[in-house]
C-alpha positions in Angstrom: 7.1 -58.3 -25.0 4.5 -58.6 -22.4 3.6 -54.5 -23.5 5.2 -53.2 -19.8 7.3 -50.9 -21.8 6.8 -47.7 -23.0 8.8 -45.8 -25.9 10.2 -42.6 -25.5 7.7 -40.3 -26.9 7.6 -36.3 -27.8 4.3 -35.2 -27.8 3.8 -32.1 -30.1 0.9 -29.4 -30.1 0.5 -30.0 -26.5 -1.8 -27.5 -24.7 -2.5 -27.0 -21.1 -5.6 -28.9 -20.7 -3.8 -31.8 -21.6 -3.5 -34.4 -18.9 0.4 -34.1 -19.2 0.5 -30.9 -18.3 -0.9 -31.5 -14.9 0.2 -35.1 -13.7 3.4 -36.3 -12.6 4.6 -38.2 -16.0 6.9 -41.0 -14.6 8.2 -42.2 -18.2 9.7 -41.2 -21.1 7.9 -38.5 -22.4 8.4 -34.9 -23.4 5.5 -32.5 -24.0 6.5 -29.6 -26.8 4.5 -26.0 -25.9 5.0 -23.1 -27.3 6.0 -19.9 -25.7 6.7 -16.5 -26.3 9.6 -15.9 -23.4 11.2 -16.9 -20.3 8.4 -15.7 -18.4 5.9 -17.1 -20.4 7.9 -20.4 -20.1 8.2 -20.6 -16.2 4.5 -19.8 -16.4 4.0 -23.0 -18.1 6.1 -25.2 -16.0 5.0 -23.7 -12.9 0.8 -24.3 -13.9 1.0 -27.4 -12.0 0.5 -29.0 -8.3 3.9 -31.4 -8.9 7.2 -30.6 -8.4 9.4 -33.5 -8.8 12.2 -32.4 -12.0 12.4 -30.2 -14.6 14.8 -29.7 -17.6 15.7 -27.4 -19.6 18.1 -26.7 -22.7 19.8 -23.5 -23.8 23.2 -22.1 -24.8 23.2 -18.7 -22.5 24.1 -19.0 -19.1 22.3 -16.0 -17.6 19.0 -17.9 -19.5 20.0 -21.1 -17.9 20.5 -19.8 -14.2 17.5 -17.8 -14.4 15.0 -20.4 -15.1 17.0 -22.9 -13.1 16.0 -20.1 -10.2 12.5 -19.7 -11.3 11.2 -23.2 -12.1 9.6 -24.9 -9.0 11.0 -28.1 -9.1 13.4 -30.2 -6.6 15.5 -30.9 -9.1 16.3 -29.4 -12.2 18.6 -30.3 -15.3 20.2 -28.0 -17.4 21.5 -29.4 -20.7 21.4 -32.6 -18.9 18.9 -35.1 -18.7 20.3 -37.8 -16.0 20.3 -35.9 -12.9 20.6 -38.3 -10.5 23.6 -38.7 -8.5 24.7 -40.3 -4.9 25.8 -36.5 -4.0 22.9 -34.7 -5.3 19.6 -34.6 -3.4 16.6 -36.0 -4.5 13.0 -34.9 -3.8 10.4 -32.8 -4.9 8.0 -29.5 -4.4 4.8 -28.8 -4.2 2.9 -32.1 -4.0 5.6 -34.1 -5.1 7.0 -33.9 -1.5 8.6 -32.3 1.3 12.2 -33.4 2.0 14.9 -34.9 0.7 17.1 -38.1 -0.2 20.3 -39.0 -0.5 23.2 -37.0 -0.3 24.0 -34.7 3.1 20.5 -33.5 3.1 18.9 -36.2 3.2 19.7 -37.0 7.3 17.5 -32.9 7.8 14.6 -35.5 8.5 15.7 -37.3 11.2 17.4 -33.8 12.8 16.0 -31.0 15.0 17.5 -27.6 14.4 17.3 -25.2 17.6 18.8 -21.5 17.2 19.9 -20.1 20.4 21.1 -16.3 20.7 22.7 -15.6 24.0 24.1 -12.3 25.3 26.5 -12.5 27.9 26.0 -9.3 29.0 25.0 -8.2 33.3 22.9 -11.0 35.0 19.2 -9.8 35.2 17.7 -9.6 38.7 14.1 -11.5 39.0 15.8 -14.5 37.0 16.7 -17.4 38.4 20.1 -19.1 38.9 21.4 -21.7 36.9 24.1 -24.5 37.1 
């Protein structure tokens, strides 16, 4: 009781000026849109400032890989919809945050990464000496 929980619903008919297509949902709920292809699809799940996870279903690999590529999420399930894991990273794009959790990626944050290209070739005059 106490009406803190809330069922899983599938919202049909959805269109883009729905207020789930432009919040972060944190529950149970899956909007239905129509579309007419893969492009029209990512152009759908892209239309928004969040970034957290998206999911998607299909039987064809090359489909799967594609919009895996193509969606701007963190995290992304394919025929899957628990994607968390203790090995995976977890974080967001866009306004759903910069960085991420967990797994080996999530130490990045507390590291600074310096790139240093040295050639070894004849000493330059004018420079000075070093130990």
């Amino acid at each position: 009781g106490g009406g803190s929980f809330f069922e899983p619903t599938v919202l049909a008919g959805v269109t883009e000026a729905m207020r789930c297509c432009s919040q972060e949902t944190f529950g149970p709920l899956v909007p239905l849109m129509p579309f007419s292809s893969p492009a029209h699809a990512l152009a759908l799940a892209n239309n928004t400032s969040a970034g957290l996870a998206a999911y998607l279903y299909t039987r064809d690999l090359n489909t799967a890989w594609r919009m895996a590529e193509g969606l701007e999420y963190g995290m992304v399930g394919v025929n899957e919809g628990i994607i968390s894991s203790t090995v995976g990273p977890f974080g967001g794009m866009k306004e759903s945050g910069l960085g991420r959790e967990g797994s080996k990626y999530g130490m990045d944050e507390y590291l600074e990464v310096k790139y240093v290209c040295m050639g070894l070739g004849p000493r330059i005059d004018g420079l000075p000496n070093l130990p």
